[in-house]
Every structure is written in C-alpha cells, then in structure tokens.
N, C-alpha and C positions, 0 to 999 in steps of 0.2 A: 504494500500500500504506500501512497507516497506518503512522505512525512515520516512513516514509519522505518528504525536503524535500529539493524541488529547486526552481529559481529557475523566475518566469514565463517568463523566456527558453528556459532548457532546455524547458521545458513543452511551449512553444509549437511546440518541432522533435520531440518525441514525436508531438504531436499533430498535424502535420501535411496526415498522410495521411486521418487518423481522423474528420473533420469533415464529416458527407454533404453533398452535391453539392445538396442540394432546398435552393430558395431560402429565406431564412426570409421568414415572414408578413408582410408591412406592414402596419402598423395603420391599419384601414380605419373609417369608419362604413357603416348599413347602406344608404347612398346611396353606397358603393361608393369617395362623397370621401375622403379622407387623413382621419385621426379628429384634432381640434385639442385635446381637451379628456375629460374624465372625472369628473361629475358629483360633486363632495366636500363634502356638506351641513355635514360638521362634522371641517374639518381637526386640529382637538386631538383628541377623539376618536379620530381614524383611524392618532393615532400612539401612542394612549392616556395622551395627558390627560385624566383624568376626573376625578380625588377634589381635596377640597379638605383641609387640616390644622382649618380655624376655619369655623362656620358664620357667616352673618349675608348682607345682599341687594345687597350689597355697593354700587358705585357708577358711575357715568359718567366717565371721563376722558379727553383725548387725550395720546396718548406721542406722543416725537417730531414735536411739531408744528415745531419747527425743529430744526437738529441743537444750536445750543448746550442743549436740554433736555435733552441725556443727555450729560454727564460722565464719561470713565471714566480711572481714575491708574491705574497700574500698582504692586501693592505687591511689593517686591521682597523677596526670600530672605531678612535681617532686617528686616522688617517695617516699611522706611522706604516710604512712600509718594511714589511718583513726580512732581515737581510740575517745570512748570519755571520755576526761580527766578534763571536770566541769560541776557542774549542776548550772543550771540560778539562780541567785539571785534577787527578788524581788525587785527594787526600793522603797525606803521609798516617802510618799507624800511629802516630803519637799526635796529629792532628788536634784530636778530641779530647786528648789528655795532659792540656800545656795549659789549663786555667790557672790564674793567677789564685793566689790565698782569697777568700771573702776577707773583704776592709772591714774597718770597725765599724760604719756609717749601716752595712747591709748585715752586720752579726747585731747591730742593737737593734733593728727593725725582726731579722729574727728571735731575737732573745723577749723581746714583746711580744709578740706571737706565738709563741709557742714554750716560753720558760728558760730559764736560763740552763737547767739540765739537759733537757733534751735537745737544744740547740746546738751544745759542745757535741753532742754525740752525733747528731746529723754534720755536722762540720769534719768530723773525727772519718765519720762511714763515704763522705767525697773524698777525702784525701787516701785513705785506704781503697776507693775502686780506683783511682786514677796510680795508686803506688803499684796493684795490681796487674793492671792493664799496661803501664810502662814496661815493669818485668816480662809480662807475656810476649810484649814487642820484641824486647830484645831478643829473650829465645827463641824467637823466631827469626830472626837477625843470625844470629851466630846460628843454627843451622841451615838457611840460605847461602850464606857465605862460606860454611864448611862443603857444603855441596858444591859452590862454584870452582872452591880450591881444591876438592879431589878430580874435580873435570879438569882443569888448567894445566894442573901438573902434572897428570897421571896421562892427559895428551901429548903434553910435550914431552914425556919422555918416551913415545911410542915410535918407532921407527915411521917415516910418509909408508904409505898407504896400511898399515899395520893394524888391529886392533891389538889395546895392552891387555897382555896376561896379566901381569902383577901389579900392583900398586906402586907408586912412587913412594920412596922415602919420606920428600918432601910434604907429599901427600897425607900420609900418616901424622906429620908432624904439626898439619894443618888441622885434620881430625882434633889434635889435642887440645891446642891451643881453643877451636871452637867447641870442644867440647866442656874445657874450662869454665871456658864464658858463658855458655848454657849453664852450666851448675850452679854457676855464682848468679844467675835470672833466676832460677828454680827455685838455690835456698833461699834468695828476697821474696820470693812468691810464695813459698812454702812460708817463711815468718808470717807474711800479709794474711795469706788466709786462715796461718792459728787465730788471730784476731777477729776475724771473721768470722767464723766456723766459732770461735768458743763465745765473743759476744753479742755477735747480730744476726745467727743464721737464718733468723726467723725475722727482721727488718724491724723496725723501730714503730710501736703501737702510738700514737698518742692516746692524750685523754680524751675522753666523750664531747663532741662538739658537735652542738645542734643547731650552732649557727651556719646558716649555708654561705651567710657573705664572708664571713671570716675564715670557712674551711677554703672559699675560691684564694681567699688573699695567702695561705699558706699555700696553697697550692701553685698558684703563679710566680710566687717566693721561689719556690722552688724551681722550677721551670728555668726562670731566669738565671739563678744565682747558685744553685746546687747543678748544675748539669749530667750530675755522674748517677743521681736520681730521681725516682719515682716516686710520685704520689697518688695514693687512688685511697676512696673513699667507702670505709665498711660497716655493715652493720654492728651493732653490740647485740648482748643477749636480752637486755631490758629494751631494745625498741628504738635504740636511741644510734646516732652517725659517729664514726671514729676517724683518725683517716693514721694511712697506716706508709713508714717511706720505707725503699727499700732501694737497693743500687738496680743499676741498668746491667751489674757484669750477672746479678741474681737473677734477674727477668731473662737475660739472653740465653745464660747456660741453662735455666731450670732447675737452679739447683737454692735449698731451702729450706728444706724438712717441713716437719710438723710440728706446728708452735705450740704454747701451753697457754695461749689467750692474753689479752691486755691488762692494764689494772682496770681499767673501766669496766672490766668485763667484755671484753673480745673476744673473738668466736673460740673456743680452743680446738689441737687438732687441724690446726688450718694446712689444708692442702697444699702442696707443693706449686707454688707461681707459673702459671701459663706463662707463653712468649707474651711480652706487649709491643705490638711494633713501636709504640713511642721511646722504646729501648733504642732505635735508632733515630729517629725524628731528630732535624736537625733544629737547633737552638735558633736558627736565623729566621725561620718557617714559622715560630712563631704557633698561633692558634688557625693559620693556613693550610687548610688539607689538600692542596693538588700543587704537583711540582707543573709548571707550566717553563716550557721549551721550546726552539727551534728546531726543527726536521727540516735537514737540507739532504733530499734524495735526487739521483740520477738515475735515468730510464727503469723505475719502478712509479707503479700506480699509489696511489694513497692506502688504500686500504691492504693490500699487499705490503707494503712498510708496516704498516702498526700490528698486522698480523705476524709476520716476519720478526721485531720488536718484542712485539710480548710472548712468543717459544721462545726466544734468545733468554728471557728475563726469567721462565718458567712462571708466569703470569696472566689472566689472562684479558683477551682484546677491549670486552667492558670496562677496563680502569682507564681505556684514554678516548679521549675525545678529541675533536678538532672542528673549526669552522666549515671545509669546502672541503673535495675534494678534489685533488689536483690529476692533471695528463700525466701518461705513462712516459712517453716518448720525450723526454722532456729533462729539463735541471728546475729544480721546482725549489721554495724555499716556503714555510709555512708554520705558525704555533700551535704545537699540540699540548693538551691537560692531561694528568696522570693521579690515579688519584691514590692518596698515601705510598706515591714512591719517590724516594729519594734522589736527589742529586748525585751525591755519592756511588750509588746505585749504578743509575745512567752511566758516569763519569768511569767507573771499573768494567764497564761493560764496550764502551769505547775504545780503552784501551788492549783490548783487544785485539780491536781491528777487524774482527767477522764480516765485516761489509765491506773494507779496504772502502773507496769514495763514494759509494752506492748509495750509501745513508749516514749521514752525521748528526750528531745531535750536540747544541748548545746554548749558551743563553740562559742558561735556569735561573727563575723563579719562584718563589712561592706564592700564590694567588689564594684569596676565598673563593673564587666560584671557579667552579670549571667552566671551559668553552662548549659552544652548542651549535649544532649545524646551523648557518647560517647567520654567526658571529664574526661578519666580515663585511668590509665597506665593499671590496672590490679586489682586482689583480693587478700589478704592474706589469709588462710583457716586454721582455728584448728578445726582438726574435729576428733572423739572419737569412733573409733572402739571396739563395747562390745561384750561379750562371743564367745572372738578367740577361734578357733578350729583347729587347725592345725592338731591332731594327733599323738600330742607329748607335754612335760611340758617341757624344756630346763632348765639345772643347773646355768644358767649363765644369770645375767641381765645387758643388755648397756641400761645406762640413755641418755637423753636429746643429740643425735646425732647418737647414732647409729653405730660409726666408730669404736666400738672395741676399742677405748683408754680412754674410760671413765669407771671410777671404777664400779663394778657390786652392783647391789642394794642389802643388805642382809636383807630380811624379818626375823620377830620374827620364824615363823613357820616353818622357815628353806627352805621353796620352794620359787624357783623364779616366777616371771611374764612373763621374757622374753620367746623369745621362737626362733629358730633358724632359723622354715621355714620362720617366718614373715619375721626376723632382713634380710633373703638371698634375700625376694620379695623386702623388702626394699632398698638396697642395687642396684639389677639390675635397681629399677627403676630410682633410683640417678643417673645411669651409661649411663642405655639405654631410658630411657621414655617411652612413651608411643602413639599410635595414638592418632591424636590431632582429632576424632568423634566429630560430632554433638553428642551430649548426647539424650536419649528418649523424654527426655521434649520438644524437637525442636518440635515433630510430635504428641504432642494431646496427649489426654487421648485414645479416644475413638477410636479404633483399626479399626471398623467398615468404619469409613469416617476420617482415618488419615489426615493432612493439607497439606500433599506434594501432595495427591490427588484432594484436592480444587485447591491447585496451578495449578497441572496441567490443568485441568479442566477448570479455568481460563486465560491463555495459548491458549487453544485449542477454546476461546469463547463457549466454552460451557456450557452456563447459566444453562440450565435445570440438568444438571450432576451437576455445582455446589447448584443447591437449593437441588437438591436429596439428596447430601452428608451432605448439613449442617442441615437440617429437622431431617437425621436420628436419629433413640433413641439411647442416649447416657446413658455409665455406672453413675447411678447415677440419673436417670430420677424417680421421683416420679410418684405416679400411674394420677395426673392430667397433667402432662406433658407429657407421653404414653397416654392420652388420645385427647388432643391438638394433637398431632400429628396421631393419627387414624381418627378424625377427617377432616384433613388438606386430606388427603392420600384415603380417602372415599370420599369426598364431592370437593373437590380443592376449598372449599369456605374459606378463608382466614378469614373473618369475623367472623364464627360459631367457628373456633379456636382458634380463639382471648380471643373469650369469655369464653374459660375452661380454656387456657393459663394461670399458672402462673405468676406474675412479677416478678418471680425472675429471668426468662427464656429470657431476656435480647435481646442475640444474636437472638433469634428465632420473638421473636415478633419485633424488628426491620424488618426481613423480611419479615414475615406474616405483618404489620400494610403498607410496599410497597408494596405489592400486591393487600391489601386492595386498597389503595388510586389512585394505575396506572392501575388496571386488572391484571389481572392472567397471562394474555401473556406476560405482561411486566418483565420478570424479571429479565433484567438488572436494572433497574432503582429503583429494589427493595433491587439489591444488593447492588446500590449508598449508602442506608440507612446505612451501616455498616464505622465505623471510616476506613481514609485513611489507615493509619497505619496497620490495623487487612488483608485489602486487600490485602496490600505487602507482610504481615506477612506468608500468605497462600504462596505465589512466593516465599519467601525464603527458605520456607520449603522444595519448589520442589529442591530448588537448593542444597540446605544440603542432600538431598535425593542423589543425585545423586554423588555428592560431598563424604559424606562413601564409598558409593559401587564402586567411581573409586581408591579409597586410599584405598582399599581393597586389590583392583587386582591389582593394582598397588604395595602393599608390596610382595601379593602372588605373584608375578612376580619376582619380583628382591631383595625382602629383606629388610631390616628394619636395614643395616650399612652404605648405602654408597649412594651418586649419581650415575648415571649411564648415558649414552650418550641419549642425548634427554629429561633429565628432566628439569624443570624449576627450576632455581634458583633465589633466591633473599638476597643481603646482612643480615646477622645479626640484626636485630634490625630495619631494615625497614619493613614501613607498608605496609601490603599485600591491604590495601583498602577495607577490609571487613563492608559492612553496618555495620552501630551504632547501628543499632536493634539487632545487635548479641553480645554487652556488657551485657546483661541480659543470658549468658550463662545458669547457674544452676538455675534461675527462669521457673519453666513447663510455658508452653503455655495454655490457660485457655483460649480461645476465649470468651464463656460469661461472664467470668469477667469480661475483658478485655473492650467488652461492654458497661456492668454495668460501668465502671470507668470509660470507655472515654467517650460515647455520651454524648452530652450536656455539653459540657466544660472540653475537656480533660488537664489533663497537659499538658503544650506544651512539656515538658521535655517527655514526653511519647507518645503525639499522633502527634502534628506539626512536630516534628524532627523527627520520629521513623525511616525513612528511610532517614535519611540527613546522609551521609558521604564525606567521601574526595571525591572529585569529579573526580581529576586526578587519576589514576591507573599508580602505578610503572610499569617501564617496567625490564620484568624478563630475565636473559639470559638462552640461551640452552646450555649444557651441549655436552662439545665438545668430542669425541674418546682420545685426548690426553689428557685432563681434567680429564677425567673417569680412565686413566689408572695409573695418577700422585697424582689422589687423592687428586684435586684441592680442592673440595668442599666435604662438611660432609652431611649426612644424617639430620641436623640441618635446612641446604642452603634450600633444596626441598620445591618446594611449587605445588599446582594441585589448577586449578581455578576453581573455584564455576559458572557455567556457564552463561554468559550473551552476550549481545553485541560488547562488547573492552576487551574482552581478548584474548590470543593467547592459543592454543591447544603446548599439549608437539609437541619432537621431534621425539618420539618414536610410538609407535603403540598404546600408551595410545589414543592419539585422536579418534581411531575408539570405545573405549571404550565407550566416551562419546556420541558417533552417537548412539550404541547400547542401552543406558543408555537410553536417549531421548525417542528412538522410541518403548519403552515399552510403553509409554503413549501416542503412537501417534504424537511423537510432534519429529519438526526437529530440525539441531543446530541454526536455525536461528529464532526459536521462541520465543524468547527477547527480539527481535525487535518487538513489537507488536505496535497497532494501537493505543489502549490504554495504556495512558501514565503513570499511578500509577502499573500499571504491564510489563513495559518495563523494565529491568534490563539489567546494564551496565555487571553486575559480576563482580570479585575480585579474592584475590588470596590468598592460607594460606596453611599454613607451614600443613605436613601431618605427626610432628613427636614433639612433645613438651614436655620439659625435666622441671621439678618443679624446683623453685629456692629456696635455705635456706632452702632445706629438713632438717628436723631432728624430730626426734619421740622419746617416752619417754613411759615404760610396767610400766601399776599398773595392783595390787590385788584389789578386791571388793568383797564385800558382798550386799550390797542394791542396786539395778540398779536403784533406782532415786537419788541417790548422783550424784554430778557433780563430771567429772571429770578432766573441764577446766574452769580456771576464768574466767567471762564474763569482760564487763569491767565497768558493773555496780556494780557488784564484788567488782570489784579492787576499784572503788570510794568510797564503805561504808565502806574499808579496812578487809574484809571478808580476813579468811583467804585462800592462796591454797590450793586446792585441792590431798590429799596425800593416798586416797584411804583408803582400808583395808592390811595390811600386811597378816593377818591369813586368807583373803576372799578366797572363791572356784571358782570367777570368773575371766577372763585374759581381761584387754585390753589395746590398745594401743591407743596414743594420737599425732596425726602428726598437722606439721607444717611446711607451703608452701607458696611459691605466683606463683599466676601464672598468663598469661597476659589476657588480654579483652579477649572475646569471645571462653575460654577455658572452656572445662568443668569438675568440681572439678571428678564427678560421672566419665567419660572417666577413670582418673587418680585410681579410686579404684576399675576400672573394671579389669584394666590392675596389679593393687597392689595380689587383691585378686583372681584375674581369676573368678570371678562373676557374673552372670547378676545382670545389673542394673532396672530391670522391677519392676515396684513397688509392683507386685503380690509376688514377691521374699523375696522383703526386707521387706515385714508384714509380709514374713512366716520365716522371721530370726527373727524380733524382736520379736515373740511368742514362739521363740525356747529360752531350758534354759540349761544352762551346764550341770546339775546334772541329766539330759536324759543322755547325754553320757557314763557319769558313769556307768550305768546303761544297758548299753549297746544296746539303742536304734538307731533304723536306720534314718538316718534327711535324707540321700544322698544328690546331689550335682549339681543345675541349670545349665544348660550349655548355657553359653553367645551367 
C-alpha cells in the first residue's frame, strides 16, 4: 500500500509464498549459448551523456595512463584540503615511562582528594610500574642486542659462501656480557615486583565515595597526572561506590589475584583484572575515542585499504570510518576514524612496511566524533593528460594558470608544449562548465545487466528480473565462473553451482548460497543476502539514470546560459540533499567487491551509512516569467531532482519528461514510495551545470611516459624533487588543477574539456596510442561521446 514501509526482510516473509514456481528465463543467445554480451555502440549515450556546456572539436588525450596521473585530496568540512604532511614515528619502549616526579602543587591537590595516606601510596604504585616497565625494557635490550652480536660475529667468522658450524669466540663473549645485563634488569625487576606482589597485588581500595562529582575529579587526577594508572569505579557491599587504582602493567598482564575487600567494605574475592584497553590509551587523547588519520593509498580502492588495514591490525572493518570513497586507479589522499585505536598502534604497524607505498598512514589525531559518509566539502584533482593531440604544436606556452599573463615557457629545443586548442577548451570550461552527469562508473561494468536496470527491477518487485540481471556473465568472468553460471541456468539447482563457483564471485554466491538455504522460489529472501547499502546502490543508479537523460533534454531544450521560467532553483552553496553514497563520485561501482568488503563486517563508514543523508530536502523555488526575463538567477541556480518521494517536479514541461523517463521501465512517478523500505527513496536535488574551482593547468615536454609528471605527496615528504618533464621530449601534456564538490564527477569535467568518451574501452585505446603514429601519419580517429 503506498504510504505503507516495511523492511526487505519483512518483505521477503510476505512474499514468500507469492513468487511463481516457473523458472525465470536464462539469458540465452539465438544459438541457444549462455548470451556473454549486449551490443553498446555508445555507452554515454545509453546513460544519457549527450550535451556539451562549450562548443569547439575538442582534442586527443590519455587519462590514467599510470595511476600517479590522477591525484585526488580529500577537502574536508572546513575546506582544508587533505594532504599528507608526516609519517608516524615509532614510540621508543621507555616513551611512556620518562614522567617527571608529581610536583608538590599536583600531590597537594591529590592529598585533598583522596588523604594524605593513600596518596603516598598511589605516588609510590607510579613510580614502581614505571621502575618496572624501564627494567622490562632493558631486558629486552640486552637480549636484542645479544642476538644481533651472535649474528655479526658468528658471520664474520664464516668463510664467503659458508654456513658457520660453530660459534664465535667472540660471540660467546657477547652472550655474556648480554646476559649480564639481562640479570642485572631481572634482579631490579625481581626487587620491583617483591613490592608489588607483597603490597598492592590487589590495587589500592579507596574509601566509600558516593559523591559522583568528586569520584570524576579523582579520577581525571589520575588520568592526567598518575599515567602509569587506572581508575575504575566499584560497588561496596552496603550499596554504596568505591573507586578502586590499580597500574596499567596489572591490567595488561592480568595479573592480580584475589583481594580480601576494602575497609569500606569492598567486594572481597575480587577477581583477577580483565584487559582494559585504556591500559594503552594514550594521555594526549584525552577523553577522545577515535584516532583520526590520513590514508594516502596508490592504485587501491577505499574500501579494499581499510579492509586490507584492519587483517593487518587483526581488527575489524567496523572501527573505521571515512567520509567518500575514493578511485582505485588513482594516488588518493583522504581522513579516516578509528575507533579506540591507537597511534602507537598504527605507527608499529607502518613500520613495517606491509604495503611498501601502497598505503601510508599519518597525521594522527584524537577526535570526539568519528567521521560519516559524506563528511566532506568536496575533492581537489591533479590529474595529467599524456600525448595531446590536438592537431597542431602552438609557439607559445602559458605556465601554471593558463590566463595569458604568465611568461611563456622557452624549451632548449626551441618548441613549445602549449598548445592553443587545449589553452581555448580550457578557458571555456573556466567560463562555462560543464554538465554536472552521473559519470559511467555510477552504472557497472557490465553493459549487459547495467544497475539502473536492477534498480529498476527492484522498483517494479520484480525478483526474478532482478536475479536474471545479477546471474548474468559478466566482462571478466573466468571460464569457472561461465561455468557456475551455465550450471545455475541449466539445472536452477543453486547447490550444483555453488560447487564450481569461485570464491572470488562474492556477489553471486551470496545469492546462489539464498536460494540454496530458502528454495528456489524464494528469491526475495535470497536477495536479503546482499549488504543494505549494495540494494540502495542499484535505486540510485535508477535515479542517476534518469536524472542524465532529463538534464539532457533539459539543456537540448533551453540551453546551457541561463534559467528559464519553471526551473528549479536553489541558492548558491546550499545542499541539494543528495544521498552520501554519491561522495564516492569517480570511485566505479564494482558490486562484487563491494560484497567481498562488506559482508561480514562492513565498514560502517561504507555499508551502515551508505545511504544516510540529510534527511530534510531544501525547498527549491520556481523560476518566475519576470525572473526569467530580469535574469534573476544564473545557469549556476538550476537544479533537476533525482526522483523520489518529496520532491517537487519543475515548472515547465520538464515534469512530463520524467513521467516518460519512468515509464521506459515500466514504472510510475510514484514508485518511490515502495513497500519496501531500503528501496523507498525520498530523492534530492542537484545543480545540472558545475563550474571547477582554482582551475589552473601547466604544458610539459616528455620523453619516457612512466616519468611522473605530478608530485604525489609522498613525493613531496622524501623531498623528491618536481616534476619538470623533458624540454627536447616528442610528447605534449598537460597537468590541471581543481576542486570540485561531493558527488561530482572528475571524468564528466574531461568529457566536457576534451569532447571525449569516457568509456573505459576508449581510454585503453588512448593509453596504447603513441604520438610518433601521428607523425607518421596514421589514422587513430575520434570516439564520439
């Protein structure tokens, strides 16, 4: 019923019964084969890419011809741009154990607090865990170093290429000396903990305090000023609060015994001390529970790193979060939240080196709140367009902006880099922007069962359409995964395909192992199996689908300078309310990955929130006859809603657009409102014209195309120096620099720079393409978007 929301689970036990028994269809070709593929002469197009903002014939370039060519910072919520500008530094073991004595100013605030006796002895139990914990260091010192010096010696006296039979003399001698000095650790250790073990093994009771403000203030005391202990707060036996201290070296090892109770009357019998992770909690942190960081990764996806991150940690994905999700293909830099782990942590885990440049992390922080999908202004983007083709070699180079009043760049070899048609694309698009598209990545790889089609599909309850589309073979399918799925499509035994199924096939055997476990008929309940997030992800797809193709006809209609009577406008700088799942702009959509990463403990930053945003929707105004003709509002203002529940349709004839849009798939404007609730969408609203901020671009010469020809800013930390190309090189490229906000897409912006398709089949036959063909006078021709 409309109105009426119930979850896909509930759904799924409605629908149970309700699901006819007739197999669904396999997708066959007309030789009866399994169908691999679905003819798509023009993938922008089909998602309705068409209009351009600036005319002109634009040019030849390769994107991503390595990943350092595409750059992307993360600009965070006051608009500092994310860079990373330190690597972790290792805590030495004695770090934690070089506090100075408490002054007398902080022992008479204790001695107030808590008594004058038992304050000597809390004073007494810090300097005993830290007398402790120095000793353990050492010993552990002198046997590292007795190990390094039976390897040193005990090699050099081996004859070259030898393994030693015996021991070095030397060696031996080394033993001694380190074994010395271990013992002399031991017996300070052995002293420290008689002291321990006979006076505190059971930690320090106070008296009965029922005041809760005065238990916080010894407790904060301690925090600050005791750091080698713990304070936690316990029952007595009359009913009443005690609070009980105890060292951090007691919490860590577990070691305690069984007390004999307080004077207040304390529990007697007390159980031997759990871990407390505040045994490690670092003093700087404060009453702050999430370590917040910089992730600077190279050609890994987002979520792939933090999953990657947390086995490394033996942790798991739910403790970090992050605002967006970044490109694979890519040098990405971005803050992630972590929640009760350490710096330290991180920092020993760096050192390492498990990732070698892959993944760095630095910058740590202690924060109160964690970060949440779509805790992001926007992206910064350096990204490196190689072997321009324009058609022409221009005499004249503009550096570093592009505006014509920067001096021209003079190479040894006398030729420029710049070039005139780029500097003109550049320029209009400074001027005029660009449609603000869904980019390809929104709709899948696989052309075949694109995700606007699941969506729909979805939408229409139509299970069996949605298992058909997600079964089908996908680009990229190994010969046992065509065969899992011939299988599946021959037999409808879910079981028998399970069993040839790959485990890398993630999304598929989530579905195939529901079927298994509900029946075959059941397959809503099979679709339950896939994370929340991945379900909405198919809905939004629909709605980006439709969303192009009305900002299409909507520029074909009236143009790409102005508002016009009946559109939507929304101030400058206000949020159109676009789901958070659309901050991972220029990240593709990769369903079985996505999968593989979430089930079983997804990031919340990625699968709890995916579809969390503002939950109120601005309200937009319509665009009035005398507005239109005064030239109220700019081409900037316009916004076209993504379709859902609580939006409003323009004022123009654009609405029937959207009716027509819809009813391609069968489905009304009122199919939003569905019964189930992870596929009800409210809809939102977004600008259909977005202009890059702090453009500016800079033409080098090259000769090697695996030279960089942007600092990363792993780079910049080892003080590598820039990037200054070839002056004498036969190759032209440019290197821009932008930001632009959440859920734009970089790829949109260099469809519209270069007049390009962005179809991946494209951009592998650019980066295979080599200037010195041109020369040559080879034919490459020219994709059309």
């Amino acid at each position: 019923m409309p109105g009426c929301s119930t979850s896909i689970a509930t759904a799924a036990k409605v629908h149970r019964s309700g699901w006819s028994p007739v197999p669904v269809k396999p997708p066959v070709g007309v030789d009866g084969a399994l169908c691999l593929s679905v003819p798509t002469p023009s993938p922008c197009r089909q998602v309705g890419i068409t209009e351009f903002c600036s005319a002109g014939r634009g040019f030849r370039a390769a994107t991503k011809q390595r990943y350092v060519d595409f750059i992307v910072r993360e600009v965070q919520m006051d608009g500092t741009v994310a860079r990373l500008r330190s690597l972790p530094v290792k805590p030495t073991a004695n770090d934690s154990m070089t506090e100075e004595p408490i002054g007398d100013a902080a022992l008479s605030l204790l001695v107030a607090l808590v008594g004058d006796t038992d304050a000597r002895k809390m004073v007494d139990m810090q300097a005993n865990a830290i007398g402790i914990a120095v000793a353990k260091a050492a010993k552990k010192a002198a046997r590292q170093a007795q190990g390094r010096a039976r390897h040193e010696l005990t090699q050099a006296s081996a004859p070259a290429g030898t393994v030693p039979a015996v021991i070095h003399p030397a060696a031996s001698a080394a033993d001694a000396g380190a074994a010395s000095a271990a013992a002399g650790s031991t017996a300070a250790m052995a002293a420290l903990h008689a002291v321990t073990d006979a006076e505190m093994a059971d930690g320090l009771l106070l008296p009965r305090d029922d005041d809760k403000a005065h238990r916080k203030q010894v407790h904060d005391f301690i925090k600050i000023n005791l750091q080698q202990l713990i304070s936690t707060t316990e029952d007595t036996v009359d009913g009443g609060k005690c609070v009980r201290v105890i060292t951090k070296m007691d919490v860590a090892s577990d070691v305690g015994g069984a007390g004999k109770g307080g004077r207040s009357g304390g529990r007697g019998g007390r159980k031997r001390p759990r871990y407390d992770a505040r045994a490690d909690w670092p003093v700087e942190a404060g009453s702050n529970r999430y370590l917040e960081f910089t992730l600077y990764k190279e050609n890994r996806d987002t979520l792939n790193a933090i999953a990657t991150l947390a086995r490394a940690m033996h942790l798991s994905p739910n403790l970090f979060t992050f605002g967006g999700t970044k490109d694979r293909r890519a040098v990405t830099t971005q803050r992630v939240s972590a929640n009760r782990v350490t710096g330290a942590r991180v920092a020993q885990l760096m050192e390492r080196k498990l990732f070698g440049d892959t993944m760095v992390l630095g910058d740590f922080s202690y924060e109160a709140n964690p970060l949440r999908l779509g805790m992001l202004a926007g992206n910064h983007f350096t990204i490196t367009l190689r072997d321009l083709d324009d058609g022409e070699e221009s005499s004249a180079a503009t550096a570093n902006g592009g505006d014509g009043g920067s001096a021209a760049r003079d190479y040894a070899s006398g030729s420029a880099a710049a070039s005139s048609v780029v500097e003109a694309a550049l320029l209009a698009l400074r001027t005029r922007g660009f449609p603000n598209y869904f980019g390809l990545q929104r709709f899948g790889a696989n052309a075949a069962a694109p995700t606007h089609e699941v969506g729909a599909a979805l939408l229409r309850s139509d299970w069996g359409e949605v298992l058909r589309l997600l079964l089908m073979p996908k680009p990229g399918d190994g010969e046992d995964e065509l065969e899992a799925r011939r299988v599946f499509w021959a037999t409808q035994d879910a079981a028998a395909a399970l069993r040839v199924l790959p485990r890398r096939s993630s999304l598929e055997r989530s579905l195939l192992e529901g079927l298994r476990d509900h029946g075959a008929n059941n397959i809503l309940t099979a679709i339950t199996r896939l994370p929340r997030s991945l379900r909405s992800m198919y809905v939004h797809a629909l709605q980006s689908w439709v969303w192009n193709h009305a900002t299409s006809e909507r520029l074909r209609r009236f143009g790409c300078e102005r508002a016009v009577e009946g559109d939507l406008v929304l101030p400058l700088g206000a949020d159109g309310a676009e789901p958070a799942a659309d901050t991972s702009a220029d990240a593709p959509i990769d369903a079985s990955e996505a999968v593989d990463e979430l089930a079983g403990g997804a990031p919340s930053g990625a699968d709890a929130n995916a579809d969390a945003g503002p939950t109120a929707l601005p309200e937009p105004h319509a665009v009035t006859a005398e507005e239109e003709a005064s030239g109220t509002f700019s081409i900037d203002h316009v916004v076209l809603p993504l379709p859902g529940n609580k939006v409003v349709m323009p004022g123009n004839d654009m609405a029937a657009v959207y009716t027509s849009l819809l009813a391609q798939h069968g489905l009304a404007p009122d199919c939003f409102r569905h019964h189930v609730k992870e596929i009800s969408m409210p809809g939102a609203y977004r600008r259909i014209v977005q202009r890059p901020a702090d453009l500016t671009w800079e033409f080098f010469r090259y000769s090697d195309p695996t030279d960089p020809l942007a600092q990363t800013d792993l780079a910049a930390l080892r003080n590598e120096p820039l990037p200054q190309g070839d002056a004498t090189g036969s190759m032209r490229a440019v290197v821009l620099s932008f930001m632009l906000p959440s859920s734009t897409y970089a790829t949109m912006l260099l469809r519209e720079l270069t007049k390009q398709s962005t179809a991946l089949t494209h951009q592998k036959e650019l980066n295979l393409y080599q200037a010195p063909q041109l020369a040559a006078g080879q034919t490459t021709g020219r994709s059309e978007a």
